[in-house]
Structure formats: C-alpha cells, structure tokens
N, C-alpha and C positions, 0 to 999 in steps of 0.2 A: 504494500500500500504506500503509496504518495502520502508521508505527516505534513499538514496545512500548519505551520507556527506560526503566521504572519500575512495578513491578510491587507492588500492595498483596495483603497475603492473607488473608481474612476469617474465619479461621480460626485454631486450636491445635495443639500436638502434633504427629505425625508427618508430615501431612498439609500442613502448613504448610514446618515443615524439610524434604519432600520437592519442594516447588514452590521453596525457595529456592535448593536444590541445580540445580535445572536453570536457573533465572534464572542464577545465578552462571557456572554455564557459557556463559550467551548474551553473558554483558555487561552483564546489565539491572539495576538499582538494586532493591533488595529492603525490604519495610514490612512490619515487622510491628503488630498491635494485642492487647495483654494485656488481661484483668480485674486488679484490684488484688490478687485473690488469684493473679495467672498470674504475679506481679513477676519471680521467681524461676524460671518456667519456661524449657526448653531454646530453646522456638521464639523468644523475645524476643533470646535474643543471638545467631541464629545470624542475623541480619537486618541488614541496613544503617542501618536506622532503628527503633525500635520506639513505639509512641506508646500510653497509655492509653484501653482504647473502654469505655463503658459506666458509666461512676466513680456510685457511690452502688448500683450496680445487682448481683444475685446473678453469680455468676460463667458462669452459661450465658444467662442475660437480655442481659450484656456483649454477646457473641459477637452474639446478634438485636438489638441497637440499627443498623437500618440507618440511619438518618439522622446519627448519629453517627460512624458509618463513612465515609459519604458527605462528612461534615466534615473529618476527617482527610487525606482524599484531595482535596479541593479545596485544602485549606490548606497541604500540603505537595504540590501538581500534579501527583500520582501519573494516569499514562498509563492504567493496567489495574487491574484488581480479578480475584482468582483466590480463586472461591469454595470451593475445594477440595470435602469433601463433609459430607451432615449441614449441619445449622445452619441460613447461609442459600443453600445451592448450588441449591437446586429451588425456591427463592422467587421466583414469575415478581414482583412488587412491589420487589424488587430489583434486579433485571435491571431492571428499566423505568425505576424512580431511577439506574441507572449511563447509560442510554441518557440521561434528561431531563440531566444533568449533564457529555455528553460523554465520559463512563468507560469504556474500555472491556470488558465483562464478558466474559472470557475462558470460557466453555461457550455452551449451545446459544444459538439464536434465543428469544427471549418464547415465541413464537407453540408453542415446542417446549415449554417449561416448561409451558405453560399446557394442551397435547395430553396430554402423559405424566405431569402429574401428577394428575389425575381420570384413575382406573384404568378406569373404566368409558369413555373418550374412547379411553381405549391401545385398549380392547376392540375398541372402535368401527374403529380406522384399521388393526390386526390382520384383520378384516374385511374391509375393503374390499381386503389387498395379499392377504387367500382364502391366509391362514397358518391353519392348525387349533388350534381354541380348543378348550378343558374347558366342556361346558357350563353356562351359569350364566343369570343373570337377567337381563333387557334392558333396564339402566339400575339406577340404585339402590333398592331395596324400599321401595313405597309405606309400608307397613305390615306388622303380622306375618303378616296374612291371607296376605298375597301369597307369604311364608317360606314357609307350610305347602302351600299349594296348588305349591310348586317341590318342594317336599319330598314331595311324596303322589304328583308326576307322576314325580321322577327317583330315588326314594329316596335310602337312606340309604350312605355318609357322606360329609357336605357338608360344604362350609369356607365360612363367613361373613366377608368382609373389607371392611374399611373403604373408602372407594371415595378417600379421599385419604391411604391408609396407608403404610407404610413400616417398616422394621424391623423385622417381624414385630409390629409393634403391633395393636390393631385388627382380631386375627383371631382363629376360634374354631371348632376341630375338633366337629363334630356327629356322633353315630354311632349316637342310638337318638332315636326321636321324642320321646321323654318330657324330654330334656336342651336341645330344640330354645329354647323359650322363655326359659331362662335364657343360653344362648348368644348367641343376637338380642339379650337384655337389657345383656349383658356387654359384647359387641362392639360396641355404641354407644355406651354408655357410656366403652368405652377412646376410644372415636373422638374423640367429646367433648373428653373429657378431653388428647388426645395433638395432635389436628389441628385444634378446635377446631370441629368437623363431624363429628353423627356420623350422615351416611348411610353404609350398608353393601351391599353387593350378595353375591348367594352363589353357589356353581360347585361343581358337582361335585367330591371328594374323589377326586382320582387317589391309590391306596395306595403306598406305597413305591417311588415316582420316584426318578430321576437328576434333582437339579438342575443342568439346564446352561445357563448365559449364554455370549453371544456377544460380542465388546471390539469397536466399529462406530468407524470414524472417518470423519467427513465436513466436506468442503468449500463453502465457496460458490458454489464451478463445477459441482456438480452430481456431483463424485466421493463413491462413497464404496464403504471398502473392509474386509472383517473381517481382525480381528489373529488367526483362531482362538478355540477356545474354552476355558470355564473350567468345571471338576467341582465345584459347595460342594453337594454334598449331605449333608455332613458339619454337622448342625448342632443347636443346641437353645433352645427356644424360640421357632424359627422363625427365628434369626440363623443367619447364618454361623461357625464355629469353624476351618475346615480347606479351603484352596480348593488345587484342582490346576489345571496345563494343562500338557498337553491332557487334554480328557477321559478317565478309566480305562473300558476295557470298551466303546466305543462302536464300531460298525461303522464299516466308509468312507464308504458310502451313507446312513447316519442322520446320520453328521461333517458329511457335505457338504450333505444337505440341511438341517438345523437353520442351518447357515451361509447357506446362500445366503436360507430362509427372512427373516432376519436383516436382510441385506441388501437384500430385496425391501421390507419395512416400512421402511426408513430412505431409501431411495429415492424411495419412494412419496410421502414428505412432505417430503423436498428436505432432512432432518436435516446440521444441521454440530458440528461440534467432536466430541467424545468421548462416546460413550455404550454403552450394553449394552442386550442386548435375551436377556429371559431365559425358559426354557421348562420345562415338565416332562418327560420322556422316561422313556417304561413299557420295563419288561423285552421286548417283543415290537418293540421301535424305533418304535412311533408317538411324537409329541411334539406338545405343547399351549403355544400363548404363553403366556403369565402377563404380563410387564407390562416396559414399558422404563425405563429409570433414566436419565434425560436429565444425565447429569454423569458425573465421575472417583469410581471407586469403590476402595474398600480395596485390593481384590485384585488391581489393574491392574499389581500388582509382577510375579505369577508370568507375564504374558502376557507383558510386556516382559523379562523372563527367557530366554524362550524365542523372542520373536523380536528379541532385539539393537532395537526401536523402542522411543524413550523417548518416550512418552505423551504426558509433560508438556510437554517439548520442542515434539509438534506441537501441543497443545492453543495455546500462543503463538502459533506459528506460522498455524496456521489464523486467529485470534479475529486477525492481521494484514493479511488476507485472503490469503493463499499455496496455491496448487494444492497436493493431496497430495502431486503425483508430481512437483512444482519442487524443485531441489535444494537449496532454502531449509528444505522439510521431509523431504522423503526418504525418504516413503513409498514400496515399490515396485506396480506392479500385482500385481494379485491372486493370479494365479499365481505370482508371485513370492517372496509374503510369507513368510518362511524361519519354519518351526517345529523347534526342535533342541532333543531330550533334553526331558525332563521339572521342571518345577518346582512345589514343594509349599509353602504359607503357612499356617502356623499363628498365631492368635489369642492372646495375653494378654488376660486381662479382671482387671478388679479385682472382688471381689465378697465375700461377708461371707457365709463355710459356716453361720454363726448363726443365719441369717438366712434361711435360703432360696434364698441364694445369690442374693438380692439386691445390685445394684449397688452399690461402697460406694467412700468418699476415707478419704483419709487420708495419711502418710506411709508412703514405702519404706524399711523397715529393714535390707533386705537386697537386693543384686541382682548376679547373673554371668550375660556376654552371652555367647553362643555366638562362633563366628567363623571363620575358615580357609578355604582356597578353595571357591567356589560358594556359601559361603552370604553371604545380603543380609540385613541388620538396620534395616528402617528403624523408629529411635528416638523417639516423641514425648517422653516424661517422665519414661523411667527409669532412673533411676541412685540410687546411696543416700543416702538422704536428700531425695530430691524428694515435694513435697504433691503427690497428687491430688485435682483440686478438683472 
C-alpha cells in the first residue's frame, strides 16, 4: 500500500477546509496554497502548513498554476495532492504532472479524466454499458449544416453543449428554428471563451426533468459501489442551487434502476476513486445519461448525511490502494449501504442584483450561520468581514 503522510490541496474555501477536516482525522499533515489576495482567507489557517501559489498572478490564475503547485509539493515532500473540485480536479495534465513527479493525485485514473471529460467520449462509453441516452449528434458538429439537418430530423427543443463543458457553461436552450443560428453562434463562442474549445455537440431537449446523479465509489480491485442518489433539479442557469438525497418522488424500480444503471458504466471502465454519474429522468420514469463528473462534487455533503460514509475519508483511502470493503475504508457491500432520513443543501452564491445577478467579490459586511442538531455548515469564506476574491 501507498502510506498518505501528507496531504496538499489544490484548492480554496470550503472544499479545501473540508479535505483538511478529514486529513486531520486520519493523522495526515495538511498544505494549504493561497493567492496573495487569499492571505487572509479561512482555508490558509485551518492547514498545517500554508505556502503562497501563483505570486504576480490574478487570484483564480493562482489556483491553475500547476507547475507551481507541483513546486511547492516537491519542496516541502508533500505525499498527495487532493484536487478537491473546479479548478484543476478534471485536469487530466495535472494528474499526469502529479504521476511524472511521484505525487500522488488523490481522484480518478488519467485514463478516467481524459474518458469523462470530452462529453461526447462519456456519450460514447454510456453506449457501449447500452444505458439510455437523449438523442443527440454523433460526435461534435462539423458545422452548422450539420445543426440544422439534426434539427429538421429530431425537431424542436434542442440543447446545444459544449463537448468539454461544465457548469452549465457552454450551453444553449433552442426552441424555435429561427433562434437556432445564434444559439450554435453563442455556445461556441462561450466554449471558447470558458474551455478554450469551442466544439459543441447537440441532444435532444428533455422538458422538465428530474435531475438525478448517482455518488459511485470505486477501487483498484475492481469494486465499485453507489452511495445512493442525489435530486439538484433545483437550479438556474443551469447550476445547481438546492440538492437533496435521496431523491423526492422517484419510484423503487426507477431508484434502483438509474442506480445500478450507474454502476454498470463505472464498471464497464474499471473507474476508481469518487465520482457521479448523472441523468435526466421524465415524469413517466424513463431516464437518459447526461455525463459523468470524474471527481468530488459540492453536494457529496447530503449523500454522506444520509449514509454515515465520509467520502473524503475513502477518496484517501482508495488513491492508497485499499479495497472498498477492507476495514481501512469501510465501505459496506451494496446491499448494505445504509440510507437514513432525508438531507437537503442549499447554495450561497455571491452575486451583484445590479447587475444581472452577475457573479461579484467583495467584502462580507454582515453574516449569521444557522446551526443546532442535524444541520452541517460547511464554511469556505464566511464570516464578517472576509474578501471574496
């Protein structure tokens, strides 16, 4: 086994102090790395260590200096890198600089990164485990020709998305032919500008789905097993604002098959560490992939809520090479996996009503946390008087 002494975390805010809390629990030495504007942020001193990444650089450029990162973690002999999520957690180029340097990158395989994050490759291995897809285009759209000849066979309303998107970036509801041109125009354009690519492929507009993901953990031995699932249909702009588990209103036999679904695709391609595999589900219980998230996501709070497994815990555990079901990580088999009572996560965002509701920084001039039994607060940067940068 791979011993983890030392754990750096490539990341800010909640997400960061969430991975230190469970380090801390194991025994393992905790790094953090600020932007020069992050000086004063919470995740810098809940760390063992904290070291400047990025110096001269914007304060979200910081965070993407992987080579810089990479220095820090040689110079101070940091064992792991925990890319938490955002940033650079799906950056198969990082994962691959943690591997040339001996690091070990605590989520999936390269080989995974490099599968789910071309949306149209998810398409692809969704496919072959014969999970039911929305139909859409067979690879990324040559041209716009090609748009309108999918648009004339399957009509109207279509969603055009980035084929390396994320975040609801990159995407672009269609619903009459006439807006189709500027949408195609739009959506490469965001792709461009967000992933640095901008092919886009397009799928059928399912109306007023259930968004449901599935929490997938897997092993090197060829385990792997679902936590249950998660409701974010709650959402605007295509993000998420409100996530539940287990899902509201799903039948036993739609629960169970979206799950094992799930399971058959993460299987299929031998997936380790932590990931989510997510679908649309219509009012009549059909359900359609959408796309896998090869990493730890926001809302893995309410899942380990409800099943007493702390995530982050195995994510270590696994990236040490540990069977799920060794009592190193303490996953149980599948029929076992406990779901109790219900848990709900809601969203803060920072944003500017001026504005459009554009994302905005600045300082907190006011803040009161909730608190009392059953409810979990995990904090990146708020309290009074903290910048958001």
């Amino acid at each position: 086994m791979r011993k983890i002494k030392s754990v750096l975390v490539a990341n800010r805010g909640e997400i960061a102090i969430r991975v230190f809390r469970a380090c801390n629990e194991m025994g393992i030495k905790t790094v953090a790395i600020y932007s020069k504007e992050d000086t004063l942020s919470l995740h810098r001193n809940q760390a063992d260590e904290a070291y400047l990444v990025g110096e001269g650089k914007k304060p979200v450029d910081a965070y993407l200096d992987i080579e810089d990162i990479i220095r820090i973690a040689k110079e101070h002999d940091i064992d792991a890198i925990h890319p938490g999520y955002g940033f650079l957690s799906e950056n198969e180029g990082f994962a691959r600089r943690c591997e040339e340097e001996g690091i070990i990158f605590i989520g999936p395989k390269i080989k995974h990164l490099n599968m789910f994050g071309d949306k149209v490759n998810a398409r692809e291995q969704a496919k072959l485990a014969q999970i039911p897809m929305i139909p859409g285009s067979d690879g990324a759209l040559k041209d716009y020709a090609q748009l309108e000849e999918f648009a004339n066979t399957h009509g109207f309303p279509l969603m055009i998305k980035a084929v390396n998107g994320g975040g609801g970036r990159g995407m672009r509801e269609v619903h009459r032919k006439e807006d189709l041109r500027d949408a195609y125009d739009r959506a490469k354009s965001e792709a461009k500008a967000a992933f640095g690519d901008d092919d886009v492929y397009v799928e059928k507009l399912i109306v007023e789905p259930k968004h449901i993901e599935v929490q997938i953990l897997g092993d090197e031995h060829g385990n792997v097993v679902h936590l249950h699932e998660r409701d974010c249909s709650v959402q605007r702009r295509h993000q998420k604002v409100v996530e539940m588990a287990p899902a509201f209103a799903l039948s036993l036999e739609t629960r169970k098959a979206v799950c094992d679904a799930a399971v058959k695709i993460m299987k299929n391609v031998e997936y380790v560490n932590a990931g989510t595999v997510e679908f649309l589900v219509t009012a009549d219980g059909n359900f359609y992939f959408i796309e896998v998230n090869p990493r730890i996501q926001v809302e893995h709070t309410v899942t380990e809520m409800i099943t007493d497994i702390d995530i982050v815990h195995a994510q270590i555990r696994i990236a040490e090479g540990y069977n799920l079901h060794s009592p190193e990580v303490g996953i149980p088999e599948q029929d076992q996996v406990p779901c109790k009572g219900t848990a709900i996560q809601c969203r803060i965002t920072t944003e500017d009503p001026k504005n459009n509701f554009m994302p905005d920084t600045g300082k907190i001039l006011a803040y009161r946390s909730s608190g009392g039994f059953g409810i979990r607060l995990d904090s990146g940067n708020a309290f009074t008087g903290a910048v958001v940068t």
